[in-house]
N, C-alpha and C positions, 0 to 999 in steps of 0.2 A: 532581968525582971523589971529593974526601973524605967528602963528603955519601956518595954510592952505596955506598962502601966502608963506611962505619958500618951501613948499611941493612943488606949485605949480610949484616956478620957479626951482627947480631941475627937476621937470620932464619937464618941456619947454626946458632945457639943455640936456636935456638925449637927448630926441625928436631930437633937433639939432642937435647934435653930432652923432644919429648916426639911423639907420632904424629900428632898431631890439628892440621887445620891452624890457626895465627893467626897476628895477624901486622895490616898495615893497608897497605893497597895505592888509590895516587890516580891516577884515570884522569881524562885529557883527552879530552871527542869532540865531534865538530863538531853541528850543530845536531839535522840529522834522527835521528843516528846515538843522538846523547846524549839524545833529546825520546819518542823514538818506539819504537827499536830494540831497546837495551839494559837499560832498568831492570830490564824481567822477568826478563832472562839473571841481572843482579847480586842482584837479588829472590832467585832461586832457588841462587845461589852461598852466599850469605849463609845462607839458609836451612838448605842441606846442611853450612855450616863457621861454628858460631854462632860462634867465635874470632876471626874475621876481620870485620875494618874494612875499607868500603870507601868512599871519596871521588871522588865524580866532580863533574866540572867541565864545562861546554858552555859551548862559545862557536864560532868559526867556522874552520875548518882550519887559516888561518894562526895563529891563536892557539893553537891545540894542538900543533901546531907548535914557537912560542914556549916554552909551558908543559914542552916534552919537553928543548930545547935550556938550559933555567933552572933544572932540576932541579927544579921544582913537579909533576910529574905523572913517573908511574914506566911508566905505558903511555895511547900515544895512540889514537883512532881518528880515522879524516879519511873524508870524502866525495871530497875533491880528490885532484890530483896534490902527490907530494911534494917540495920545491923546496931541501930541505935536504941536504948531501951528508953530513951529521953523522948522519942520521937511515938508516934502513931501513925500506923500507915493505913487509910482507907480505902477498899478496892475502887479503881474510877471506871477501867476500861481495859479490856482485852485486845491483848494484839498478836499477830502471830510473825514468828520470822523467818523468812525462806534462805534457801540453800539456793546461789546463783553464779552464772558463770559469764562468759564474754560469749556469741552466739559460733566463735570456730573452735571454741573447746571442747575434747573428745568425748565430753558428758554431756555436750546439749539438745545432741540428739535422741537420746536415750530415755524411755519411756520412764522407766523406773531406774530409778540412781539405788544403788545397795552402799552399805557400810563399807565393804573392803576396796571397791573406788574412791570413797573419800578416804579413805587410810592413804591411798599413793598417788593423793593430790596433793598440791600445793597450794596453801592456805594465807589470806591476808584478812584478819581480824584486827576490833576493837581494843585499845588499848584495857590491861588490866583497872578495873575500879573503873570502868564502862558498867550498867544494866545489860546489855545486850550481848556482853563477852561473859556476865555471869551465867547466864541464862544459857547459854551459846554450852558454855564450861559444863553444866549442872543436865543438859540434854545429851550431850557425847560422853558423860562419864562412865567410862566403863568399857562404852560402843568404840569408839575413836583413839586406842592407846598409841598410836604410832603417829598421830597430827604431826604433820611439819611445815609450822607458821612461819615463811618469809618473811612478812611486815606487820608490825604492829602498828596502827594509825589511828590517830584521837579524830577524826574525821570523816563523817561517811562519805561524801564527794569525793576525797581523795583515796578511798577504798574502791568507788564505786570506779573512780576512773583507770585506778591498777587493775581494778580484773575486767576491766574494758581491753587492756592491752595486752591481756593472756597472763599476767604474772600468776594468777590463779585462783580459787574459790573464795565466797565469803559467803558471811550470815549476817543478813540484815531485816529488820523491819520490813514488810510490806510494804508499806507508807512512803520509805525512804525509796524502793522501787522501783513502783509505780510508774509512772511517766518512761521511766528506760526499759520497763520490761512492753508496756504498749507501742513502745517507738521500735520493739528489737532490738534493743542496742545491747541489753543485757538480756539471759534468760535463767529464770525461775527452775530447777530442780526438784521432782520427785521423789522424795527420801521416805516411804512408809516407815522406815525404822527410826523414824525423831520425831518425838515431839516438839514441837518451835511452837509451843502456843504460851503465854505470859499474861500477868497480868499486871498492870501500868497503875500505880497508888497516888496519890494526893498525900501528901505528910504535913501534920502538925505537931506541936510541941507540948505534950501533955500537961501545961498546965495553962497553956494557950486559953484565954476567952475569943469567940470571933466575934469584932465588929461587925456593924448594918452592912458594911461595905463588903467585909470576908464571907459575910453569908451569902448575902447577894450573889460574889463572883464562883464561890464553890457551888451556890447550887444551879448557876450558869453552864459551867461547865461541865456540871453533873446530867446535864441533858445531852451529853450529845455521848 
């Protein structure tokens, strides 16, 4: 709290002293959100308020999480659900996540993918205390009792490029996609029996004030 309070009142001085934003603002986000999502938003913040510093940090929900409750990061984003009652999570943005394979795997021809092929596929997800493995967890529960995960990987590049080489299925972000499923190199999966749709939070610390600077940048980002 004494940290925050110092924070505060420099930027209550900046604010004072002059119109223009600055100031140094550290954000925490989870893999997709910090890898894929965000730069451009902060690219283009930066841009419009050359004053402004801005720190970001990726790693996996729980850790931004951490990073929010430690006083290391002054605003989070998460792919997951939020498990801290210290914390507030505000909806930002939806994302969905597809079911994708290598383009000679026996599912990628296949209009509609059912449940009982992904049961006697072979599977490379996000490590546990990922967003996107909760998510992943909280859509097959139930549907998927016989998964048999190969590899667990804190990386979606290095997932994306396992099931480039047939090792087997995964569930990713759209976002993260993208560009390989337009080039062919990977494809996108039909699954009507999942939902892979989420929703992507901003987290604050409930006794949090936001600076000229955090509101600026939250409702920056809130636009897109």
């Amino acid at each position: 709290k004494v940290h925050a309070l110092l924070r505060d009142a420099r930027d209550i001085e900046m604010a004072a002293s002059q119109d223009e934003l600055q100031g140094e603002c550290r954000i925490a986000a989870s893999s997709t959100i910090g890898n894929y999502l965000i730069p451009g938003l902060i690219a283009d913040f930066v841009h419009r308020h050359p004053g402004v510093h801005i720190d970001l940090e990726v790693g996996n929900t729980v850790q931004v999480e951490e990073a929010m409750l430690s006083l290391s990061a002054d605003l989070g984003l998460i792919e997951g659900l939020c498990h801290r009652p210290q914390l507030i999570a505000e909806r930002w943005r939806t994302d969905t996540l597809r079911v994708f394979c290598a383009p000679d795997h026996p599912l990628a021809q296949k209009d509609v993918v059912h449940l009982i092929e992904l049961n006697e596929a072979f599977w490379i997800l996000r490590e546990p205390g990922s967003g996107t493995r909760e998510i992943f967890t909280m859509a097959t529960w139930g549907k998927l009792d016989q998964l048999v995960v190969r590899l667990e990987l804190g990386n979606s590049e290095a997932i994306k490029q396992a099931v480039r080489t047939g090792l087997g299925l995964s569930c990713l972000s759209e976002s993260v996609i993208a560009e390989e499923l337009d080039q062919g190199q990977l494809v996108a999966l039909n699954v009507p029996e999942l939902d892979l749709t989420r929703q992507l939070s901003l987290l604050k610390r409930r006794e949090q004030q936001d600076s000229r600077l955090m509101a600026a940048l939250t409702q920056h980002l809130s636009q897109y």
